[in-house]
C-alpha positions in Angstrom: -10.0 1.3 12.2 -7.4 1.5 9.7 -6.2 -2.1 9.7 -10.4 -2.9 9.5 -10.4 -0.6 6.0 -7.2 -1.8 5.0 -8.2 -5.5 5.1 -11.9 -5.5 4.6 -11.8 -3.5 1.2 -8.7 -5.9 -0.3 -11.1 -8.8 0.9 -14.0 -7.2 -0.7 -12.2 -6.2 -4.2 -11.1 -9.8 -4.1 -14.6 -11.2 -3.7 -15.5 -9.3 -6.6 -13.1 -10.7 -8.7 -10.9 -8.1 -9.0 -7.1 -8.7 -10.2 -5.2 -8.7 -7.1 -3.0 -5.8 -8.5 -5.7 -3.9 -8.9 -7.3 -4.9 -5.7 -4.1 -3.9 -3.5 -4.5 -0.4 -5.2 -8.0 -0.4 -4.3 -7.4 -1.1 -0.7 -4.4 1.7 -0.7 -6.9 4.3 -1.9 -9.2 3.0 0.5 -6.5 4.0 3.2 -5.7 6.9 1.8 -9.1 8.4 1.7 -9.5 7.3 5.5 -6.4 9.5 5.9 -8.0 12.4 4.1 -4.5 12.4 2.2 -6.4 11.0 -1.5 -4.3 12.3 -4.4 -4.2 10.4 -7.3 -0.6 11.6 -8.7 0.7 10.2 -4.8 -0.3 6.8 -6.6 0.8 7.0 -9.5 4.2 8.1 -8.6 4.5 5.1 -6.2 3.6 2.4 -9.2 6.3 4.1 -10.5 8.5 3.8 -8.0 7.7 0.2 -6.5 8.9 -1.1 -10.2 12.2 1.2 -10.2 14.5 -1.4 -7.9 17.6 -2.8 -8.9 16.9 -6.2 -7.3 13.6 -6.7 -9.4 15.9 -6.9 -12.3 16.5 -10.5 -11.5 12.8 -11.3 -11.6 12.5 -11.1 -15.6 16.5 -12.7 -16.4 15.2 -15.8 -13.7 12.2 -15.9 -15.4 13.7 -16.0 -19.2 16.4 -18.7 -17.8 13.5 -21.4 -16.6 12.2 -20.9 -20.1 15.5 -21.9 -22.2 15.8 -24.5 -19.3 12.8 -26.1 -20.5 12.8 -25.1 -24.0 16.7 -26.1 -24.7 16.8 -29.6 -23.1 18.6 -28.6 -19.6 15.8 -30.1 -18.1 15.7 -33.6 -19.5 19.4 -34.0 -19.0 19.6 -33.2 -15.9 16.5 -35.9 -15.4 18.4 -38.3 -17.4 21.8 -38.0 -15.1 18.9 -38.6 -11.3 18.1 -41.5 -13.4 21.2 -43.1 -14.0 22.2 -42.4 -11.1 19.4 -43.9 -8.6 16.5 -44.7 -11.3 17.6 -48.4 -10.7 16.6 -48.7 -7.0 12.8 -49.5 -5.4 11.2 -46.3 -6.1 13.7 -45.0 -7.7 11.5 -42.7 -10.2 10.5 -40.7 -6.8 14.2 -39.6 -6.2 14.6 -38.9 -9.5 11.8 -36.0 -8.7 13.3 -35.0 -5.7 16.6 -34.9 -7.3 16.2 -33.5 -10.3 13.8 -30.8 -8.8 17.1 -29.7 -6.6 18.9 -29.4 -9.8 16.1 -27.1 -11.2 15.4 -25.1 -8.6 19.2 -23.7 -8.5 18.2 -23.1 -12.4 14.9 -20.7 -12.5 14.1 -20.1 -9.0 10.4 -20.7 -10.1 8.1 -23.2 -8.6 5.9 -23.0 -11.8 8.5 -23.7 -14.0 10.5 -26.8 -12.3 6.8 -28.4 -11.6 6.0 -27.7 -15.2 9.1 -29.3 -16.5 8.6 -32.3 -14.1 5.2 -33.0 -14.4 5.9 -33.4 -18.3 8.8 -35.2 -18.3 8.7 -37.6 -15.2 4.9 -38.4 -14.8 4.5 -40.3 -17.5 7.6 -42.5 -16.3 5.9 -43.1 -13.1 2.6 -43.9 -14.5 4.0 -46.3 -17.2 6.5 -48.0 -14.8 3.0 -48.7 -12.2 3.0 -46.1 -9.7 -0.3 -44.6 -8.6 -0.9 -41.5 -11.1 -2.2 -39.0 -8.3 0.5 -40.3 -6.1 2.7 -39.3 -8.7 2.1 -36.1 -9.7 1.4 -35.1 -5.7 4.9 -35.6 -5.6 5.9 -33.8 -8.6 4.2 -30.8 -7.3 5.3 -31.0 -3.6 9.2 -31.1 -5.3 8.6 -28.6 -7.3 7.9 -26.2 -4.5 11.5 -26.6 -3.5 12.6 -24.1 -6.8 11.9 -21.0 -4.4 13.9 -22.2 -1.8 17.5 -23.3 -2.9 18.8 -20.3 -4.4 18.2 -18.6 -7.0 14.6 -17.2 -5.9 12.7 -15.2 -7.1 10.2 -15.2 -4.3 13.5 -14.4 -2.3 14.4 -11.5 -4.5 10.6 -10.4 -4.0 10.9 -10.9 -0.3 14.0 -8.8 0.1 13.0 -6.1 -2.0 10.1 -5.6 0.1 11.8 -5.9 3.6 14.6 -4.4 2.6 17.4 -7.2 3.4 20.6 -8.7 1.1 19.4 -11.1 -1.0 22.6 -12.5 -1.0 22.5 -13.2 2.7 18.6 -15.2 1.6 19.9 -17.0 -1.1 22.7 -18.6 0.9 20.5 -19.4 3.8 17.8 -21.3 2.0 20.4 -23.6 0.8 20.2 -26.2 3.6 16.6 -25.9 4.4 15.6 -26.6 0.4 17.4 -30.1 1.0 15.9 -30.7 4.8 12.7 -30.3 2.6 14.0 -32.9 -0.5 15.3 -35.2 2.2 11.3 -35.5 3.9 10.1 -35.8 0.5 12.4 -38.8 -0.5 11.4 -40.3 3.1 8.4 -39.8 2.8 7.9 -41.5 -0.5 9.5 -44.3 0.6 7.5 -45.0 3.2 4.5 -45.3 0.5 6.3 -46.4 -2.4 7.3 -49.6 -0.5 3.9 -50.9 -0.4 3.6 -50.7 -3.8 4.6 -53.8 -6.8 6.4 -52.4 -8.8 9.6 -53.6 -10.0 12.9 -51.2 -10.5 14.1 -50.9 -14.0 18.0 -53.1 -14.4 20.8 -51.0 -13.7 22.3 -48.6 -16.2 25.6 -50.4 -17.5 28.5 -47.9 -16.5 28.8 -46.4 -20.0 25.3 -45.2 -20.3 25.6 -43.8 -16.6 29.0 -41.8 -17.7 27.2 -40.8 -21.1 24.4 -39.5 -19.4 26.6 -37.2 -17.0 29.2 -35.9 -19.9 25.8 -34.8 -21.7 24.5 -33.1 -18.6 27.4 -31.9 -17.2 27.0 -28.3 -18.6 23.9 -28.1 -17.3 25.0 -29.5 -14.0 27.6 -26.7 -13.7 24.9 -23.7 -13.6 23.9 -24.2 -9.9 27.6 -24.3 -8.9 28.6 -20.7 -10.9 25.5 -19.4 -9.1 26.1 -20.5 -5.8 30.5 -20.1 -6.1 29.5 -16.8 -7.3 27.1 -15.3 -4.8 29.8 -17.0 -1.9 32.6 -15.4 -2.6 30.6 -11.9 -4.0 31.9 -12.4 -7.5 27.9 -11.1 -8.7 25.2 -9.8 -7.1 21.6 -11.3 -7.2 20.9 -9.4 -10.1 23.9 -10.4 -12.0 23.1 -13.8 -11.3 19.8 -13.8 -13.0 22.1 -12.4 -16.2 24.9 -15.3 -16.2 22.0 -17.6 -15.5 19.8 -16.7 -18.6 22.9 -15.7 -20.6 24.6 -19.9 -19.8 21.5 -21.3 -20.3 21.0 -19.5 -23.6 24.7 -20.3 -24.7 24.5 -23.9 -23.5 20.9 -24.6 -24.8 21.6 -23.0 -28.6 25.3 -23.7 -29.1 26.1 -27.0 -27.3 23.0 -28.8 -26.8 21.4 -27.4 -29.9 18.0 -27.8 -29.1 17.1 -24.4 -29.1 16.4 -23.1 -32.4 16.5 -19.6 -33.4 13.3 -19.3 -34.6 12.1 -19.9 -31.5 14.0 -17.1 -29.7 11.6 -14.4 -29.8 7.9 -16.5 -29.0 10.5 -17.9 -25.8 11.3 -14.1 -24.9 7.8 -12.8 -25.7 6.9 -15.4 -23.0 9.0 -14.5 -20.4 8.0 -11.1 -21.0 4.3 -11.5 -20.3 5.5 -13.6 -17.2 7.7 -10.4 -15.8 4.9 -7.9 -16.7 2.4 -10.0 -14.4 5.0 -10.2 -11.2 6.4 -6.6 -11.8 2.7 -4.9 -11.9 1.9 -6.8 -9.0 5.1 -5.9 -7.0 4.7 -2.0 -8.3 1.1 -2.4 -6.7 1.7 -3.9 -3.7 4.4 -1.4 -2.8 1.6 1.4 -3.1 -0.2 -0.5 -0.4 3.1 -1.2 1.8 3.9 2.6 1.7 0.7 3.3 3.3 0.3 0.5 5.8 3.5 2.8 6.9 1.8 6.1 7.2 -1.2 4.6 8.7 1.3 2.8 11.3 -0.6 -0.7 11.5 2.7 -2.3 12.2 2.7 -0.5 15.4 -1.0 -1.5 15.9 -0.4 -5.0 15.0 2.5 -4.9 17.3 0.2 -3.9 20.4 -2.2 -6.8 19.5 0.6 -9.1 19.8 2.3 -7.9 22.9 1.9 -10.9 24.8 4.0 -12.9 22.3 6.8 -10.7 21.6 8.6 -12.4 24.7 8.7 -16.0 23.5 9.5 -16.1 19.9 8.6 -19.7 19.3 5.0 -19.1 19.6 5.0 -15.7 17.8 6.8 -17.6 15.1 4.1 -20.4 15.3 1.5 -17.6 15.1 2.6 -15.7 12.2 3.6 -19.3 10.3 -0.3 -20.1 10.7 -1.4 -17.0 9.8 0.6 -17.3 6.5 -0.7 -20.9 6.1 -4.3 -19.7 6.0 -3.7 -17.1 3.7 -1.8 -18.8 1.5 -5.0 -21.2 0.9 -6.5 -18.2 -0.6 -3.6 -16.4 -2.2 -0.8 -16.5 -5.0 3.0 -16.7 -3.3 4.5 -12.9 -4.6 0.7 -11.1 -3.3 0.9 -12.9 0.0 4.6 -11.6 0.3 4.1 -8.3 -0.3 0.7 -7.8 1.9 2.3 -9.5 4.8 6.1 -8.5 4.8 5.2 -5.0 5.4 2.9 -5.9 8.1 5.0 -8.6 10.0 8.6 -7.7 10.0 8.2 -4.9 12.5 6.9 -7.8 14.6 9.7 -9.9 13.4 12.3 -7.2 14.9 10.6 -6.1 17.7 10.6 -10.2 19.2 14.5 -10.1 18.0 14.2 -12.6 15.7 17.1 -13.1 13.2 15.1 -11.2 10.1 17.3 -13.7 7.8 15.8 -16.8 9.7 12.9 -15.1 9.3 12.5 -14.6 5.4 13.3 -18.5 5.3 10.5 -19.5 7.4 8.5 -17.1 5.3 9.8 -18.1 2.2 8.7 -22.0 3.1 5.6 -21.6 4.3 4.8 -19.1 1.2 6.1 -22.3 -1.3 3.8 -24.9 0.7 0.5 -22.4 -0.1 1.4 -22.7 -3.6 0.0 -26.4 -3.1 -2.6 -25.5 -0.8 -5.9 -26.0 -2.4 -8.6 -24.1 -3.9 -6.0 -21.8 -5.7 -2.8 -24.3 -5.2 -1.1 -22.7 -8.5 1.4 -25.5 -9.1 -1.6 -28.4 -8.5 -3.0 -26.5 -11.2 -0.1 -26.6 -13.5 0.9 -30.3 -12.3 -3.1 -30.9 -13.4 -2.8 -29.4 -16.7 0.9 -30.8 -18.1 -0.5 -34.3 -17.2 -4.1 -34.3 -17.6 -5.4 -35.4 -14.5 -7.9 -33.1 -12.4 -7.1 -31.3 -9.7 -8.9 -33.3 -6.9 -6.8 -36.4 -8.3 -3.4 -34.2 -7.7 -4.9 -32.5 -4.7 -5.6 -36.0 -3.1 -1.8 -37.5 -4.0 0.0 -34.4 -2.6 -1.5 -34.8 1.0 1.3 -36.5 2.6 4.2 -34.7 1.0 2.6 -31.4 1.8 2.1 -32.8 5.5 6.7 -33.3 5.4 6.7 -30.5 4.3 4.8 -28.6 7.4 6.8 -30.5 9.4 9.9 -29.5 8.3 8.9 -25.9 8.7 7.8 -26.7 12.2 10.8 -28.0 13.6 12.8 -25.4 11.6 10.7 -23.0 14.3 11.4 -24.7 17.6 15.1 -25.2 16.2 16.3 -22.0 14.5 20.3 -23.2 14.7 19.1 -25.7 11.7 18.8 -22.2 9.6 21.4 -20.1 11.3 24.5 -22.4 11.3 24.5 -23.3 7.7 23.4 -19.6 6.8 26.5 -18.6 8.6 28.5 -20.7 7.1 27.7 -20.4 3.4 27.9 -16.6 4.2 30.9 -17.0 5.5 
């Protein structure tokens, strides 16, 4: 009865076209009355609460570095260095992407962002050098996805906050499986790019190649700090968000100069509105998560999936479909924190590495943020390049389809996760 209530009145707040903050609170008062334990000061205490973490501090200092990214010309130089480098070969605009949207995601750590930056300064490339526009922007928005993978996340940072596990240990072990997933994308474009006529631009003459990396060569050095630095423990997740914003800000207003300071404050205002959205919705969610506890539905949901817990591949396959239904319906961070809370009790009572776990998670969560209707990042791809969303929905298709199977055979073949993880964790 209590996983009925739970469900049924977030589904029915939802329908009514409530705010999914405000519907998660709805369906956690729901619970509580059920419980005869309604007290509205038990509520507001855990808002209060589910915002005062230490980890979530990353969330706004990720957020404010994928704006100066954008805003101070990181972006395009680190486009300008993919294109140099392979823009010269058949296809070579789609590698770019998938390059450059590597680069970026070890920037921000948000989808939104990268496929934002992308879509605005690579699709018009494509279209003008004669690839298919939907085509096009499908793959701008399936590489963008990659951003909450390779570390920094902030869908990681969410994630750990709300099952309780190092970040540290997450970041590292998305590394490897955010380039299994650019690797399908790149082969998967050129098994439809080579049908089409269109002919590679020349060669860059080895000057402009060496320009183009001595002008994005601070840029280029971000991912490594980040990365060298959560390795060997010289920062913490949180302090990475910091040296993030505070390079991009140094490299974006004193080196590159493109970021002007009277454009400081509407960039931080921004960012702020951004960070106010996620942390409401986490402060919310938490409410919810506190009382799927007390009710104990993990245990319930446990029992209803007894017969699983002794082959983990098919309980992995299970909750991985689950997730991909209700990420058709649902934002990335809301669909975290209603199902962490419900399926990690699950995830340790099969044994399953929880680190494995949160990657598998983490994937599946990115690939709903191009699952139509709600498909955020189609709708951002959509609205940088003016095409509509059925036009982007169509031309993402088969790079959403790598991108599935990628997940899939990172469930029959967990070692693909765990080795590297071990490895970068040292």
């Amino acid at each position: 009865m209590p996983v009925a209530i739970f469900f049924f009145s977030l589904l029915g707040a939802m329908l009514l076209g409530m705010p999914i903050a405000y519907a998660l609170l709805v369906s956690g008062m729901a619970l509580m009355w059920h419980l005869d334990m309604f007290d509205a000061q038990i509520i507001a205490q855990s808002v209060i609460n589910g915002a005062d973490s230490f980890p979530l501090m990353a969330v706004p200092f990720f957020m404010l570095a994928g704006e100066i990214m954008n805003v101070g010309g990181l972006s395009r130089r680190i486009v300008a260095v993919a294109l140099a480098a392979v823009g010269h070969v058949r296809g070579g605009l789609g590698y770019v992407t998938v390059m450059a949207a590597c680069v970026l995601s070890a920037l921000s750590g948000s989808a939104l962002a990268d496929a934002a930056a992308l879509a605005t300064l690579l699709v018009p490339m494509m279209v003008q050098a004669g690839h298919d526009k939907s085509r096009s922007a499908g793959l701008v928005a399936a590489a963008g996805i990659i951003g909450p993978i390779i570390p920094p996340s902030i869908g990681f940072v969410i994630f750990g906050v709300a099952a309780n596990l190092s970040i540290t240990k997450l970041f590292l072990a998305g590394i490897m499986p955010g380039i299994y997933l650019a690797l399908a994308l790149m082969a998967t474009w050129w098994w439809l790019a080579r049908k089409e006529d269109v002919a590679p631009p020349p060669r860059r003459a080895p000057g402009e190649m060496l320009r183009a990396i001595r002008e994005g060569l601070w840029a280029l050095m971000l991912p490594f700090i980040i990365i060298f630095g959560l390795k060997f423990g010289i920062f913490t997740p949180t302090e990475a968000g910091v040296v993030a914003a505070v390079y991009s800000f140094i490299i974006a207003v004193f080196v590159y100069r493109e970021l002007k300071l009277s454009a400081i404050y509407s960039l931080f205002v921004t960012a702020a509105k951004i960070t106010a959205v996620v942390m409401f919705l986490v402060a919310c969610a938490l409410v919810s998560a506190w009382l799927i506890t007390v009710a104990d539905l993990p245990a319930k949901l446990v029992a209803m999936f007894q017969p699983l817990l002794g082959n983990p591949t098919l309980l992995l396959l299970a909750m991985m479909a689950l997730v991909i239904v209700v990420g058709t319906a649902m934002d990335m961070t809301p669909t975290i924190l209603i199902l962490t809370p419900v399926l990690m009790p699950l995830v340790k009572a099969a044994g399953i590495d929880p680190i494995y776990f949160g990657v598998l998670f983490m994937i599946n969560n990115a690939i709903g943020l191009i699952t139509p209707p709600v498909g955020t990042v189609l709708n951002v791809v959509a609205g940088v390049t003016q095409i509509s969303i059925g036009q982007v929905t169509r031309g993402v298709w088969p790079f959403m389809l790598a991108e599935l199977a990628v997940l899939f055979l990172l469930v029959l073949f967990p070692p693909l996760v765990t080795v590297p993880a071990r490895w970068f964790a040292g």
